[in-house]
GUMI-647938 format. One record per residue (C-alpha): residue number from 1; residue in one letter; x, y, z. Coordinates in Angstrom, 1 decimal. Example, Ala and Ser with C-alpha at 12.3 -4.5 7.8 and 13.67 -1.06 7.14 Angstrom:
BEGIN
r pos->1 | code->A | u->12.3 | v->-4.5 | w->7.8
r pos->2 | code->S | u->13.7 | v->-1.1 | w->7.1
END
This chain:
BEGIN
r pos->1 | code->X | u->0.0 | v->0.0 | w->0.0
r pos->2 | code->X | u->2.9 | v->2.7 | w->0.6
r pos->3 | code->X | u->4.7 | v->2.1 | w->-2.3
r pos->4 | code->X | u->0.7 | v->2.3 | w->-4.4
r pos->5 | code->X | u->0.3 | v->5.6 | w->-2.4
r pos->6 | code->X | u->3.7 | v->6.9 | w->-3.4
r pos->7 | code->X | u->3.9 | v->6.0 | w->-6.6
r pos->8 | code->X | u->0.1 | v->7.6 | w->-7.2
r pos->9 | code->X | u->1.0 | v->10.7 | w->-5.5
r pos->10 | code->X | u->4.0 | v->11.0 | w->-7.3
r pos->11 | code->X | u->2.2 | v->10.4 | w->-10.4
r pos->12 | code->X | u->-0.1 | v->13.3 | w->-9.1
r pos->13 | code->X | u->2.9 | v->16.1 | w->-9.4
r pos->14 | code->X | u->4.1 | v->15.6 | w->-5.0
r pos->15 | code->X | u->7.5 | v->15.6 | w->-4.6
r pos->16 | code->X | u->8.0 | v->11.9 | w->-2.6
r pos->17 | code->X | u->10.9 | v->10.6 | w->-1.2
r pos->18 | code->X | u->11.0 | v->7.6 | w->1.1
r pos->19 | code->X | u->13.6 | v->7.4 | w->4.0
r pos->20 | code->X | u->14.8 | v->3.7 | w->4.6
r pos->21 | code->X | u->18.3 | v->2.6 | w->6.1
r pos->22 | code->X | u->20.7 | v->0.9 | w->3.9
r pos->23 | code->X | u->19.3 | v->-2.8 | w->4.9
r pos->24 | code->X | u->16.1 | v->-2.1 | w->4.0
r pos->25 | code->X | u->14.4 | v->-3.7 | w->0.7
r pos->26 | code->X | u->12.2 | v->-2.5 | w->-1.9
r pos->27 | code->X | u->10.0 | v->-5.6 | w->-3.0
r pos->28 | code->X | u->7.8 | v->-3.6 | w->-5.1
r pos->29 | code->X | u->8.0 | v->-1.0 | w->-8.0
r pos->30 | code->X | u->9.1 | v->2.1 | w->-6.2
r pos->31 | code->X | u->8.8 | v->5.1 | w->-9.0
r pos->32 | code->X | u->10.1 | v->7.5 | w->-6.4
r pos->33 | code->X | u->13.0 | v->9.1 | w->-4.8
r pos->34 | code->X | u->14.3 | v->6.6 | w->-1.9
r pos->35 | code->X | u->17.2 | v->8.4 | w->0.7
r pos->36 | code->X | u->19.1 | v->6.1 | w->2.4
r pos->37 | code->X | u->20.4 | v->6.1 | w->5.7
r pos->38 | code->X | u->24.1 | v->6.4 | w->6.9
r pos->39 | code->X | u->23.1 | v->4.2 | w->10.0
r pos->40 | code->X | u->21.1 | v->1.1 | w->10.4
r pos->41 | code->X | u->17.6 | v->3.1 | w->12.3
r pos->42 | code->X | u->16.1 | v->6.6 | w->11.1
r pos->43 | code->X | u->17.0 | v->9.5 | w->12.6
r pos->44 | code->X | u->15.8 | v->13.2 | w->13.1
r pos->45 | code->X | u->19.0 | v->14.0 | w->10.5
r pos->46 | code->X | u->17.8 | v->11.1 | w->7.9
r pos->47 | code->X | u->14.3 | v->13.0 | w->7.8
r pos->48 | code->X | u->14.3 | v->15.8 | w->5.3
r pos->49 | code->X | u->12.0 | v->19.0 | w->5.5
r pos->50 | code->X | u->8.7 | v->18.6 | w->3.9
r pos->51 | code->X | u->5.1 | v->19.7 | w->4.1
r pos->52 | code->X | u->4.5 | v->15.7 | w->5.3
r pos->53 | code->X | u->5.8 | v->13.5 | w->7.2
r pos->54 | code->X | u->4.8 | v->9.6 | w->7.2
r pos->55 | code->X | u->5.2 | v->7.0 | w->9.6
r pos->56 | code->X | u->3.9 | v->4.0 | w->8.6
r pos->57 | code->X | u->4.8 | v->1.6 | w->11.7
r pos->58 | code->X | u->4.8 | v->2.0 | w->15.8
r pos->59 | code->X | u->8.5 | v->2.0 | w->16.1
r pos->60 | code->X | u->8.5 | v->5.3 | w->13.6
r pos->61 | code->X | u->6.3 | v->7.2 | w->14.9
r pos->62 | code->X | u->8.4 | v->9.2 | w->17.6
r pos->63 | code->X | u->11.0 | v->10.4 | w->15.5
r pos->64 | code->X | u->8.7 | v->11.4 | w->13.0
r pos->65 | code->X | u->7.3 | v->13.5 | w->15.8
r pos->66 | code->X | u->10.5 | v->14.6 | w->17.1
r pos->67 | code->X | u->11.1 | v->16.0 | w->13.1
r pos->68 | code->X | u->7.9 | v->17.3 | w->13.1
r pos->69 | code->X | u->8.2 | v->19.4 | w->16.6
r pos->70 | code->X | u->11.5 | v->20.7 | w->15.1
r pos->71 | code->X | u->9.7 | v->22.4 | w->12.0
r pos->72 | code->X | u->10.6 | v->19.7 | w->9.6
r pos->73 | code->X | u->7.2 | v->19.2 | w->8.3
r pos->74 | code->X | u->3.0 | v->18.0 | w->9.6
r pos->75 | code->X | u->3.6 | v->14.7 | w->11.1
r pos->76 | code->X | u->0.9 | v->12.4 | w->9.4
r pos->77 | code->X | u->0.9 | v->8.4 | w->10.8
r pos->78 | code->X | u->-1.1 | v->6.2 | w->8.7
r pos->79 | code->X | u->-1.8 | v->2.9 | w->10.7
r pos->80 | code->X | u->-1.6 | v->-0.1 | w->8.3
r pos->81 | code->X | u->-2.3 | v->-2.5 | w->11.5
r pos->82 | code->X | u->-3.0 | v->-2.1 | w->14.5
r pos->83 | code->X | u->-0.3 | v->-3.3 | w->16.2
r pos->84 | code->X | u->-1.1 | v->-3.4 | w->20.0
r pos->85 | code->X | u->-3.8 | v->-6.1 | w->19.1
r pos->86 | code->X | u->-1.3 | v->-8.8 | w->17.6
r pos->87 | code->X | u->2.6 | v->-8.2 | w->17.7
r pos->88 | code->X | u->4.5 | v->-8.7 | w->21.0
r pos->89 | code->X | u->5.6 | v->-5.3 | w->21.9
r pos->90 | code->X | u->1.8 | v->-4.0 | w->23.3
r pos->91 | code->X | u->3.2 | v->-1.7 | w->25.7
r pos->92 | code->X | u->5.1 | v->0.5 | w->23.1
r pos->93 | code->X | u->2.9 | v->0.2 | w->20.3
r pos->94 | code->X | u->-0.3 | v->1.3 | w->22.4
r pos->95 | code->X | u->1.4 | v->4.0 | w->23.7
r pos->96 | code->X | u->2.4 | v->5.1 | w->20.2
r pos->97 | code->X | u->-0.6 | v->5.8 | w->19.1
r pos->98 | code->X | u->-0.4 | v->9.0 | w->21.5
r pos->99 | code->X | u->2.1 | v->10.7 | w->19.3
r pos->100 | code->X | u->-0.2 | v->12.4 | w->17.2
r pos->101 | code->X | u->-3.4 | v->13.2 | w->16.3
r pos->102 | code->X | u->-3.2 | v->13.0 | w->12.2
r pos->103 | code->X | u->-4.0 | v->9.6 | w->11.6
r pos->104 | code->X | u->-4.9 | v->7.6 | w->8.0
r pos->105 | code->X | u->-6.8 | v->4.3 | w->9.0
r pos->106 | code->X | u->-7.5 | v->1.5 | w->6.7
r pos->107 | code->X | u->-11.2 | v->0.7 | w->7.5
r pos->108 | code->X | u->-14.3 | v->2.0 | w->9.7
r pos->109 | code->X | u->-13.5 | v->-1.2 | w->12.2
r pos->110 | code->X | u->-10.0 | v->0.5 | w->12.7
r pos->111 | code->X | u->-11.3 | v->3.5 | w->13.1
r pos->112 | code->X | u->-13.7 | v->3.0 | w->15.9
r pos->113 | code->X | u->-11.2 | v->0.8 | w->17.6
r pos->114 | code->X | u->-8.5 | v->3.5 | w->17.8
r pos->115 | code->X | u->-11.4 | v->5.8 | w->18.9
r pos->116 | code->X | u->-12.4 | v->3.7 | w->21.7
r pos->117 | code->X | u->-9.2 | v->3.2 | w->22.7
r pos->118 | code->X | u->-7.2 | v->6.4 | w->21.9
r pos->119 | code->X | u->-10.0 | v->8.7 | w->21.5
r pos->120 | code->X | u->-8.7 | v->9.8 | w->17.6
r pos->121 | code->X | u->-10.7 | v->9.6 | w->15.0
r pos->122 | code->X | u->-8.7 | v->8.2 | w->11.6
r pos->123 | code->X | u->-9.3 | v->9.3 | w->8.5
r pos->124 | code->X | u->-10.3 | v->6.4 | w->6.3
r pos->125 | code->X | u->-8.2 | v->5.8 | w->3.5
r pos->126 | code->X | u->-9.3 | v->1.7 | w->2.5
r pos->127 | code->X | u->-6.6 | v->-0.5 | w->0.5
r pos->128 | code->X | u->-6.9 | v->-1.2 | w->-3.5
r pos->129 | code->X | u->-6.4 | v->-4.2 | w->-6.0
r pos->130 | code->X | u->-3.6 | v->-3.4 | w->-8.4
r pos->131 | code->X | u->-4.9 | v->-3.5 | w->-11.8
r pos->132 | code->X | u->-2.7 | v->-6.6 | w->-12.3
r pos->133 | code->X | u->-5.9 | v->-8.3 | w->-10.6
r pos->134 | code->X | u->-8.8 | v->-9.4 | w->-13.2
r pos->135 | code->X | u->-10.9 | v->-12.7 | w->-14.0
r pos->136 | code->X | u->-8.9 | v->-14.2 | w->-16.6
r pos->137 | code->X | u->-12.2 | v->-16.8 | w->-17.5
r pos->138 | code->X | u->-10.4 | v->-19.8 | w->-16.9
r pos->139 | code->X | u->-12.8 | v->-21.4 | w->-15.0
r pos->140 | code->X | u->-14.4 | v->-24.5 | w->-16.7
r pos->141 | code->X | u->-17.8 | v->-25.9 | w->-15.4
r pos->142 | code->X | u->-16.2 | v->-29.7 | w->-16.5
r pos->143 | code->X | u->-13.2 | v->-29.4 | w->-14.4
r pos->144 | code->X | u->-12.4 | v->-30.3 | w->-10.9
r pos->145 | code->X | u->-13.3 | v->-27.3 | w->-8.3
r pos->146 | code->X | u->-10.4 | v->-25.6 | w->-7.4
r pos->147 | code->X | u->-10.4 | v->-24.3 | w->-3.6
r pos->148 | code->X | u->-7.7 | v->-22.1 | w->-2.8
r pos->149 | code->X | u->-5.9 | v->-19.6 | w->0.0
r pos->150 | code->X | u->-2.9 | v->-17.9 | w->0.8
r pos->151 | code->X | u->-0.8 | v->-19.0 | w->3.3
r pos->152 | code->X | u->2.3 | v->-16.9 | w->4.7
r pos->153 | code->X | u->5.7 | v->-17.3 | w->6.9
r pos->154 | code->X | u->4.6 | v->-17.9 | w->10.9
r pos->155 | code->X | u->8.1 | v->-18.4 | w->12.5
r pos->156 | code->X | u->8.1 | v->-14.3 | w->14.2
r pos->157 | code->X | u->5.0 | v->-14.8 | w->15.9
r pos->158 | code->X | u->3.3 | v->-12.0 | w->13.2
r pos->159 | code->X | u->1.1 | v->-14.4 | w->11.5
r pos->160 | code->X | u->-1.0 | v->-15.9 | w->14.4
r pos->161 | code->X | u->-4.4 | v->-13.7 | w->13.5
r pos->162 | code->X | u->-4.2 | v->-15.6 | w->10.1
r pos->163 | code->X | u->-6.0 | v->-18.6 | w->12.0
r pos->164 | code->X | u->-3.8 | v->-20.9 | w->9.5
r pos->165 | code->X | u->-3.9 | v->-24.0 | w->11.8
r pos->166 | code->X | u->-7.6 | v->-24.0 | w->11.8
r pos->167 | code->X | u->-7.7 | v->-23.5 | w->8.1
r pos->168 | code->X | u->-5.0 | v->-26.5 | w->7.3
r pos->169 | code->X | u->-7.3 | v->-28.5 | w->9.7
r pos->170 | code->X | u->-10.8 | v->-27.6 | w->7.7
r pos->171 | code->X | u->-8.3 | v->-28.1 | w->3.9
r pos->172 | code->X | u->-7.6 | v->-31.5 | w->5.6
r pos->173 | code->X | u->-11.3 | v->-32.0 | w->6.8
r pos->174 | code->X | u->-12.7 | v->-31.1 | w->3.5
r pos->175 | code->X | u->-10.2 | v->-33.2 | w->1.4
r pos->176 | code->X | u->-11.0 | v->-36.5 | w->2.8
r pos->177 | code->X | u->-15.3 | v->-35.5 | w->2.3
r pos->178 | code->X | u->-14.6 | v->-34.6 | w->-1.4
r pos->179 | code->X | u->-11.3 | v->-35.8 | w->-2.7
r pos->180 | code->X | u->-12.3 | v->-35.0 | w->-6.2
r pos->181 | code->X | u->-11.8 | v->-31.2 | w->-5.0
r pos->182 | code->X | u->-8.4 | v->-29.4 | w->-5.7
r pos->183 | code->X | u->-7.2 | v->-27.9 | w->-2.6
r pos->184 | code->X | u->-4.5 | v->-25.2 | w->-3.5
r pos->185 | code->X | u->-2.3 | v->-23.6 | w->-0.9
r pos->186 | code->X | u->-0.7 | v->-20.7 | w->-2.1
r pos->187 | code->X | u->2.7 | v->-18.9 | w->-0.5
r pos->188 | code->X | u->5.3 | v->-16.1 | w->-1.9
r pos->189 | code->X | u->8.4 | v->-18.5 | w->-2.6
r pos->190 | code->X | u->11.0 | v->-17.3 | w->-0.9
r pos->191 | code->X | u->8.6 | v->-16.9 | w->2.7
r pos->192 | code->X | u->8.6 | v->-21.0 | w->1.7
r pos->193 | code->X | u->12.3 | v->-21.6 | w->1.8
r pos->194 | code->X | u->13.0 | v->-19.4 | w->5.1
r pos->195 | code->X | u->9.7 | v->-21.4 | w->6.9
r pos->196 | code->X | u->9.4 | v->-25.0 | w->8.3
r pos->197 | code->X | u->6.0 | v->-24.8 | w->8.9
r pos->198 | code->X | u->5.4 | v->-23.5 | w->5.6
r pos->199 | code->X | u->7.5 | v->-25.9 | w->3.9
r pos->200 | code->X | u->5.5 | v->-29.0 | w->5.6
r pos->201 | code->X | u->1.9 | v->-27.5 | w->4.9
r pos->202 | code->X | u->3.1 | v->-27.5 | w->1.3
r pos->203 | code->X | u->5.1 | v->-31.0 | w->1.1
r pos->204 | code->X | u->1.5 | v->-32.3 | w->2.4
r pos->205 | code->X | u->-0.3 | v->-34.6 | w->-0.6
r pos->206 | code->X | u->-3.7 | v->-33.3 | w->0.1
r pos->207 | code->X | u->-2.8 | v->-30.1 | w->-1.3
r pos->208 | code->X | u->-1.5 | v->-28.3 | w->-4.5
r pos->209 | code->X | u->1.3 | v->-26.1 | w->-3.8
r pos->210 | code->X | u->1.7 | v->-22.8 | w->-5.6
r pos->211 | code->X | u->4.2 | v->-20.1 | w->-5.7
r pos->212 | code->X | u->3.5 | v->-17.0 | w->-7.7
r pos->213 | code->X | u->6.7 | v->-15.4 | w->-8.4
r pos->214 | code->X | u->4.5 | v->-12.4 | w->-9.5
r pos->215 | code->X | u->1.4 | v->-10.7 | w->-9.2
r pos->216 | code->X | u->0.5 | v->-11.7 | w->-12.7
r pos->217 | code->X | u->0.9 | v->-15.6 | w->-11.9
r pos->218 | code->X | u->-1.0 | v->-14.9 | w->-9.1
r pos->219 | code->X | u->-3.7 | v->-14.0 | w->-11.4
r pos->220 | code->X | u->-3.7 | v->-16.8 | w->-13.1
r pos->221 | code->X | u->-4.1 | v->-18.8 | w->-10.5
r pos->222 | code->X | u->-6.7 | v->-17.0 | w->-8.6
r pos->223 | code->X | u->-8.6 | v->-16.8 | w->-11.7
r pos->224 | code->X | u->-8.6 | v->-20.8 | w->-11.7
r pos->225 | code->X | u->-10.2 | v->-20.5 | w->-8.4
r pos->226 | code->X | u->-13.5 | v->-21.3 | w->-7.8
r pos->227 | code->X | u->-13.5 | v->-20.8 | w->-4.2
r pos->228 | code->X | u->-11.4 | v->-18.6 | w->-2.3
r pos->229 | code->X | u->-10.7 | v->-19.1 | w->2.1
r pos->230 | code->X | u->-9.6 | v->-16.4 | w->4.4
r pos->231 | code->X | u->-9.3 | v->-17.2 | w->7.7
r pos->232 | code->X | u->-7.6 | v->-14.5 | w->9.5
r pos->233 | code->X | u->-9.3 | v->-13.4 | w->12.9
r pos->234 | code->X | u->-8.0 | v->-10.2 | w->12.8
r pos->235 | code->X | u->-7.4 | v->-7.7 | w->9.8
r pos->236 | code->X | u->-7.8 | v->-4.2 | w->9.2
r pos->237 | code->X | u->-8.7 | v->-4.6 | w->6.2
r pos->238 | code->X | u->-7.7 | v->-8.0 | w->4.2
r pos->239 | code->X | u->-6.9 | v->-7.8 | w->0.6
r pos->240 | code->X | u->-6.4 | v->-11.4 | w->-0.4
r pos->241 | code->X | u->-10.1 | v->-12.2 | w->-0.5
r pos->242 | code->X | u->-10.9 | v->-8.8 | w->-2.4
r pos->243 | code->X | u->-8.0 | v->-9.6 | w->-5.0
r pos->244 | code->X | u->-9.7 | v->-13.1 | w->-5.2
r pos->245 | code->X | u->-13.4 | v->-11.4 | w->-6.0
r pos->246 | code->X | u->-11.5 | v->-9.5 | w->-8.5
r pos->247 | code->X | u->-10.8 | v->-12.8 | w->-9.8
r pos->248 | code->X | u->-14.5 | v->-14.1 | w->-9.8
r pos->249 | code->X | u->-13.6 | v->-16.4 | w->-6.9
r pos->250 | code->X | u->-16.4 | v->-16.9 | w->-4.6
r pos->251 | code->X | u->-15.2 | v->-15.8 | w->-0.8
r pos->252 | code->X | u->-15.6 | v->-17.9 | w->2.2
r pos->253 | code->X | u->-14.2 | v->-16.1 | w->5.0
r pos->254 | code->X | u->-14.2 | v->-15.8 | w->8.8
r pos->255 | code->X | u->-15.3 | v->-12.2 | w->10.2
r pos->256 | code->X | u->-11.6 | v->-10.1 | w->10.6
r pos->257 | code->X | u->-13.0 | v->-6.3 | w->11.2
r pos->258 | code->X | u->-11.8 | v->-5.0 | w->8.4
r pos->259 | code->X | u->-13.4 | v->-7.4 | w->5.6
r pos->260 | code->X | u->-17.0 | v->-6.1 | w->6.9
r pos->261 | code->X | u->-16.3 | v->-2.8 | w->4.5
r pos->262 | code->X | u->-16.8 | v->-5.0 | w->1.5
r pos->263 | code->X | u->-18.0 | v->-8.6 | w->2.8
r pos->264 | code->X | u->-22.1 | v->-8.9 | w->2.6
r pos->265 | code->X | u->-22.8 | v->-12.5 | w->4.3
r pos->266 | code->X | u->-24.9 | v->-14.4 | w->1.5
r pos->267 | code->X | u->-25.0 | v->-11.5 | w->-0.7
r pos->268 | code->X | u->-21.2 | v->-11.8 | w->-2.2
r pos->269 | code->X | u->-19.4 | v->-14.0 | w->0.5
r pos->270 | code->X | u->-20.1 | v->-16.3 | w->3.2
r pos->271 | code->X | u->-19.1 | v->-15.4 | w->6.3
r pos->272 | code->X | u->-18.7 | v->-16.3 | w->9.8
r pos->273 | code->X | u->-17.3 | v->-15.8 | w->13.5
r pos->274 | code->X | u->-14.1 | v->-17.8 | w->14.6
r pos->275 | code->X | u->-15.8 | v->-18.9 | w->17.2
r pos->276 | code->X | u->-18.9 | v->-20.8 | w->15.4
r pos->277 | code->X | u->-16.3 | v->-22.8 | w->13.6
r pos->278 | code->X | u->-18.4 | v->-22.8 | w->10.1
r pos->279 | code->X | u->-15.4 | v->-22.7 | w->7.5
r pos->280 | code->X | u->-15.7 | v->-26.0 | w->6.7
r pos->281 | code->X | u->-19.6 | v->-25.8 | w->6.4
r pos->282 | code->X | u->-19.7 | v->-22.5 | w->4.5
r pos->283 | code->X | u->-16.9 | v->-24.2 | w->1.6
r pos->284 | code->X | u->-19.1 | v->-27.5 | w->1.6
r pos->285 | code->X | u->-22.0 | v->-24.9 | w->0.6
r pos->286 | code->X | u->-20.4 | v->-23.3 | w->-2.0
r pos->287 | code->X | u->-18.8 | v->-26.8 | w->-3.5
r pos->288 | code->X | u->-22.5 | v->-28.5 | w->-3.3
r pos->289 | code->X | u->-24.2 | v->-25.0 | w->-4.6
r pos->290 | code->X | u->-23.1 | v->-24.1 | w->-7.7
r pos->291 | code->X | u->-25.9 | v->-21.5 | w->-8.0
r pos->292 | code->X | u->-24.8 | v->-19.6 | w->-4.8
r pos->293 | code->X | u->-21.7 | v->-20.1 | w->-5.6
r pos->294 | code->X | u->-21.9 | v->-18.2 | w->-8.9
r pos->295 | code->X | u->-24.3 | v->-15.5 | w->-7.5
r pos->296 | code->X | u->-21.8 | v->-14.8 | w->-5.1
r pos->297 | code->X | u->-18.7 | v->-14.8 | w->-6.8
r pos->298 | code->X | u->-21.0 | v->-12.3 | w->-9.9
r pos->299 | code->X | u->-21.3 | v->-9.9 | w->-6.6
r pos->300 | code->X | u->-17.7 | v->-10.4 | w->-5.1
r pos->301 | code->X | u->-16.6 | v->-9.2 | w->-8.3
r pos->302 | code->X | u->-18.9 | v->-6.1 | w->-9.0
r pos->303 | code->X | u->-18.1 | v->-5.0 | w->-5.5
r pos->304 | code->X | u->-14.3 | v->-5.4 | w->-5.9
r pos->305 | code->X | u->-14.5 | v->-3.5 | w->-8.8
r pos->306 | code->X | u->-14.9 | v->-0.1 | w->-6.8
r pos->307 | code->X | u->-11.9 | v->-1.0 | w->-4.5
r pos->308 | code->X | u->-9.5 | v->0.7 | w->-7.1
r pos->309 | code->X | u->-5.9 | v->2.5 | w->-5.7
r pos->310 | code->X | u->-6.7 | v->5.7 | w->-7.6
r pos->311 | code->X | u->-9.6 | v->5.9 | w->-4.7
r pos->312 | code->X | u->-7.0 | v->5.6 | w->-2.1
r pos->313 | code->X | u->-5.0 | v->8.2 | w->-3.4
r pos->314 | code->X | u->-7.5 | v->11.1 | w->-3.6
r pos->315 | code->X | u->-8.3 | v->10.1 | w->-0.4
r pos->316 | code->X | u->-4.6 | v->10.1 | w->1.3
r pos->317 | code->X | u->-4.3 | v->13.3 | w->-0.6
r pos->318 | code->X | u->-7.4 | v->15.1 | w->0.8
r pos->319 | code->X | u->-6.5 | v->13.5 | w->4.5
r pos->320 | code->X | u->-2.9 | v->15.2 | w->4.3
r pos->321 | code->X | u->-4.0 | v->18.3 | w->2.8
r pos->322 | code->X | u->-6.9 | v->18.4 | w->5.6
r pos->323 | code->X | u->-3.9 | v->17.7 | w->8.1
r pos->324 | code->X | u->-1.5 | v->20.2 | w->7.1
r pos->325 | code->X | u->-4.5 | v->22.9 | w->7.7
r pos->326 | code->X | u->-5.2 | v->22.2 | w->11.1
r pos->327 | code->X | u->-3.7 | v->25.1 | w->14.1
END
């Protein structure tokens, strides 16, 4: 999502730079102006003046302020998680969140829990699909059903919310009840070398293994899917099962927060609470229901087509510009 904002702003006539120290990688296309660090953390003296400053995670967030307080610029977090909820360090990362009052938030379920808990009110700013995203028609109604989800790297302790346990336990489930069913698990290749765990989820015979080296073979095989599974608890705002709607994949998913900005239960998803335990119900509905599952994945698609990133730039751009005109 930063580099998508930066690159669109950019693209928009802003002068954007980002600030990263010299171990720090740039997975995606970055069309901008990126100012390394002489040391390995960012300090007050890395940060050049600007109209705007970003911090984009809890451990940036005070010297962003610090710059900010010294007249480099309006201080402007935008909160891609919220990190108290899921990553070790709750203490600091709550208290963060009492740096400043300019904040971007990914989804109205963000937003009120920050407010309860911070008393700020974000400005909402939701994700996008890249355009790379589309239904490629490749579906075949004589084929086997293809069921599929993403699956990432858990050694760190970040990937807990993803519920991916429960979700190899329902694949598993579901296999041996229709073993005529594809079951695809899919994983960014090099998260697959550096795991265990993801390495023996994949070696498992039940399942397909697939690593997209790209977001265009990604695609492809999201546009074989007939069924795409989230099962992530908690998300501020999940853009696997949108990219998959994009696709014309119907979307059974477990409630994460964020999802419930584009996720209508029955109307273009199925969707439930971790704790009724229904994933392996709601996928045995769509593989028995062909009807529902084509109504649904018709609406998963119309609705994904509004969730574009040229939307989330206007909107970053009319948050900051409401931010820099605040006393």
């Amino acid at each position: 999502m930063l580099v998508e904002l930066a690159n669109g702003l950019s693209q928009k006539g802003h002068d954007v730079a980002v600030v990263m120290p010299p171990q720090g990688a740039i997975e995606y296309p970055l069309q901008v102006r990126v100012i390394r660090t002489k040391g390995q953390n960012i300090t007050i003296n890395d940060i050049p003046r600007s109209n705007v400053i970003v911090s984009n995670f809890y451990t940036l967030t005070s010297v962003c302020e610090q710059a900010s307080r010294a007249g480099k610029g309006t201080h402007v977090r935008i909160s891609l998680c919220y990190e108290p909820v899921f990553l070790p360090d709750h203490e600091a990362s709550f208290k963060s969140y009492h740096r400043s009052k300019n904040l971007v938030v990914l989804s109205n379920w963000q937003q009120q829990l920050i407010k309860l808990n911070h008393g700020i009110e974000g400005s909402i700013v939701p994700v996008g699909i890249s355009g790379s995203f589309r239904n490629l028609g490749n579906r075949r109604s004589n084929k086997n059903l293809e069921v599929s989800a993403i699956v990432r790297i858990q050694e760190g302790g970040y990937s807990w919310h993803r519920e991916q346990e429960y979700l190899i336990e329902t694949f598993t489930a579901l296999k041996k009840k229709y073993p005529r069913v594809t079951f695809n698990l899919i994983s960014p290749p090099n998260e697959v070398k550096s795991s265990p765990t993801l390495q023996q989820y994949h070696l498992k015979h039940s399942f397909q293994s697939l690593r997209p080296r790209d977001d265009v073979q990604l695609n492809r095989f999201l546009s074989k899917t007939d069924i795409f599974v989230s099962s992530s608890s908690i998300d501020t705002a999940s853009l696997p099962g949108l990219e998959a709607m994009k696709c014309g994949a119907a979307l059974a998913t477990v409630y994460s927060g964020g999802n419930m900005d584009y996720c209508r239960h029955g109307e273009n998803c199925l969707l439930s609470y971790r704790h009724e335990n229904k994933l392996f119900e709601h996928i045995s509905t769509l593989i028995n229901n062909p009807q529902l599952r084509h109504k649904i994945a018709i609406k998963g698609e119309k609705e994904a087509a509004k969730w574009t990133w040229n939307r989330s730039v206007n909107l970053f751009e009319l948050a900051i510009k409401r931010f820099m005109n605040r006393r």
